[in-house]
C-alpha positions in Angstrom: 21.9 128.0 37.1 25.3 126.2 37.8 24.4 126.5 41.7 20.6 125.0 40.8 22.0 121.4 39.4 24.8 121.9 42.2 22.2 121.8 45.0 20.1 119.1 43.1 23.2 117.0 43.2 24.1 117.1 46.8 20.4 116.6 47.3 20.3 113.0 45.7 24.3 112.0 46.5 23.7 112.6 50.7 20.8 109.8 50.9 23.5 107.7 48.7 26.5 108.7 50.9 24.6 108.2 54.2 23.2 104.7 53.6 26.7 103.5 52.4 28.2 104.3 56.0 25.5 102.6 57.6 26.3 99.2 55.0 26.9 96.4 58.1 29.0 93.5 58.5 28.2 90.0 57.5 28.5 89.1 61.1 25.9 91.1 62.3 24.1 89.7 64.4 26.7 87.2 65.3 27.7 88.7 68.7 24.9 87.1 70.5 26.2 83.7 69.8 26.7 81.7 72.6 30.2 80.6 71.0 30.8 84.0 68.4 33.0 81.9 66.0 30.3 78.7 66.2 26.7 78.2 65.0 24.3 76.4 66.9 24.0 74.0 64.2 27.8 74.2 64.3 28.3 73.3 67.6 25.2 70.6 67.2 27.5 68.7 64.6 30.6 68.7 66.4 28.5 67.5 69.6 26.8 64.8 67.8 29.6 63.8 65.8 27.9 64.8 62.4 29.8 64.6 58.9 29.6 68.3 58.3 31.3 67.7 55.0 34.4 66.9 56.3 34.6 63.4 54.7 33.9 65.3 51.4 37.1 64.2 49.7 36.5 60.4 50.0 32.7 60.4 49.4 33.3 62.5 45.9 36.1 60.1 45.2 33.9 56.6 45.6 34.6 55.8 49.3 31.6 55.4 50.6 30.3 56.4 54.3 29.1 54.0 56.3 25.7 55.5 57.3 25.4 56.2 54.1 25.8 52.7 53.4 24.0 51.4 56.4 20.8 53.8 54.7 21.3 51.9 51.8 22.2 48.7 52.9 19.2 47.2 51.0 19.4 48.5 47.7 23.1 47.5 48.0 22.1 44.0 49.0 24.7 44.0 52.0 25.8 40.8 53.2 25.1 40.1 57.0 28.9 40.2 57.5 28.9 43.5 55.5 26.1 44.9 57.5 27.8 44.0 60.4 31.3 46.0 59.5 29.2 48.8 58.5 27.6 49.5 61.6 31.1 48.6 63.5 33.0 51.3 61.0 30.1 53.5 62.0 30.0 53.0 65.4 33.9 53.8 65.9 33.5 56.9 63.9 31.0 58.2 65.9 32.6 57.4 69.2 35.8 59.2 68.1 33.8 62.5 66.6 31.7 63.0 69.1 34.7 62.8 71.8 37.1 65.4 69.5 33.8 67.3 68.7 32.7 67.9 72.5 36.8 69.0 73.2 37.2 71.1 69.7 33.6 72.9 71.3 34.9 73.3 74.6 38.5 74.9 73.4 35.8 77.6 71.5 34.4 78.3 74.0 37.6 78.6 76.2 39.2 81.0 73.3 35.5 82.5 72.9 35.2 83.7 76.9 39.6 85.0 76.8 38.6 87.1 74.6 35.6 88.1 76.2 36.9 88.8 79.1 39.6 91.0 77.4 42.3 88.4 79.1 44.3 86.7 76.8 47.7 86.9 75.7 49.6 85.8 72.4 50.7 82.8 73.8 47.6 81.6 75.3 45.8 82.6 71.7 48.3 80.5 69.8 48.1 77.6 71.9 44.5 77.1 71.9 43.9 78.1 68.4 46.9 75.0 67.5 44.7 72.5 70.0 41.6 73.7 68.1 43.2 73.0 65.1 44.6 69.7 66.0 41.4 69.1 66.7 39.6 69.9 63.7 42.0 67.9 61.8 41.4 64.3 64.1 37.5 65.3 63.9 37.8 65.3 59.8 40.5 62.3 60.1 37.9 59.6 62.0 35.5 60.1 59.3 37.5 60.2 56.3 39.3 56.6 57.7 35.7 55.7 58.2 35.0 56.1 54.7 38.0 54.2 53.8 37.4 51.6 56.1 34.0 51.2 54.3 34.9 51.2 50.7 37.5 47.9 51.8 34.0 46.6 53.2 32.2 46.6 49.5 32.7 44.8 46.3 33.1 46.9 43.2 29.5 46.2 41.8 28.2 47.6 45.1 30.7 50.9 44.9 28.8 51.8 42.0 25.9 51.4 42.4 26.5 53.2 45.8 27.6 56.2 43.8 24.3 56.0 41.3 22.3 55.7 44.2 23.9 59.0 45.6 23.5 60.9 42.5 27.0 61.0 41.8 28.2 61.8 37.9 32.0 61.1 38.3 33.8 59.8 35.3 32.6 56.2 36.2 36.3 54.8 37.3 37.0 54.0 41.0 40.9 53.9 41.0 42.8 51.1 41.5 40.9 49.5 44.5 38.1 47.8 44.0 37.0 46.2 47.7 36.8 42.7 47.4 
């Protein structure tokens, strides 16, 4: 009787047993990218100069981006002069991302195809990972001084209702500066 519920047992635990090994990794899938450690919309961002969130500390914080601002330059009742700055901070932003975006890709890809190619030492993969890095942190530098750039650009009237326009809930204060 024992050897009955015994069997029965291993009968229902192997199905379990055998579809855990088989559990695959989250990047599954991944190792027909074109750049494994990239997206496509990834690499779209960087090559367009996108936000991709990386202005996220200013913009929760009431500094304003400036195509955010530039979107909502009517309901902010922008000055000519303010219009004008806004599409200039813009402008410079985008110029700078789109330059550190195309490099940071191109450094992936570099670091992507070494280790393809089963040809890369230490020194090589701590090198370009630090210029990818560097990189990252110039792409996510222009648009956070964009962002501050802009909120010098607005009066404090217009930060808020920049921030009530956004959906933003925050505690209502916007630190000590105020724009003009």
């Amino acid at each position: 009787m024992k050897w009955k519920w015994f069997l029965i047992a291993i009968l229902f635990i192997s199905p379990a047993v055998a579809s855990a090994a088989e559990i695959s990794s989250p990047y599954a899938g991944q190792e027909t990218r074109e750049i494994k450690a990239l997206s496509r919309d990834e690499i779209n961002g960087y090559l367009s100069g996108d936000g991709m969130g990386f202005a996220k500390a200013a913009e929760l914080n009431h500094y304003p981006g400036p195509k955010h601002v530039l979107d909502l330059a009517d309901q902010l009742q922008l000055s000519e002069e303010q219009r004008r700055r806004s599409q200039m901070i813009f402008e410079d932003m985008k110029s700078k991302a789109v330059s550190l975006g195309r490099q940071l890709v191109e450094k992936e890809r570099l670091l992507d195809s070494r280790f393809g190619d089963a040809k890369i030492s230490d020194a090589e993969l701590v090198q370009l990972v630090t210029e990818i890095s560097v990189l990252h942190g110039k792409i996510r530098a222009a648009h956070l001084q964009a962002h501050l750039a802009q909120r010098a650009a607005l009066t404090a009237d217009q930060l808020m209702r920049y921030d009530t326009l956004r959906g933003y809930q925050g505690s209502g204060t916007h630190g000590q500066h105020h724009g003009h």
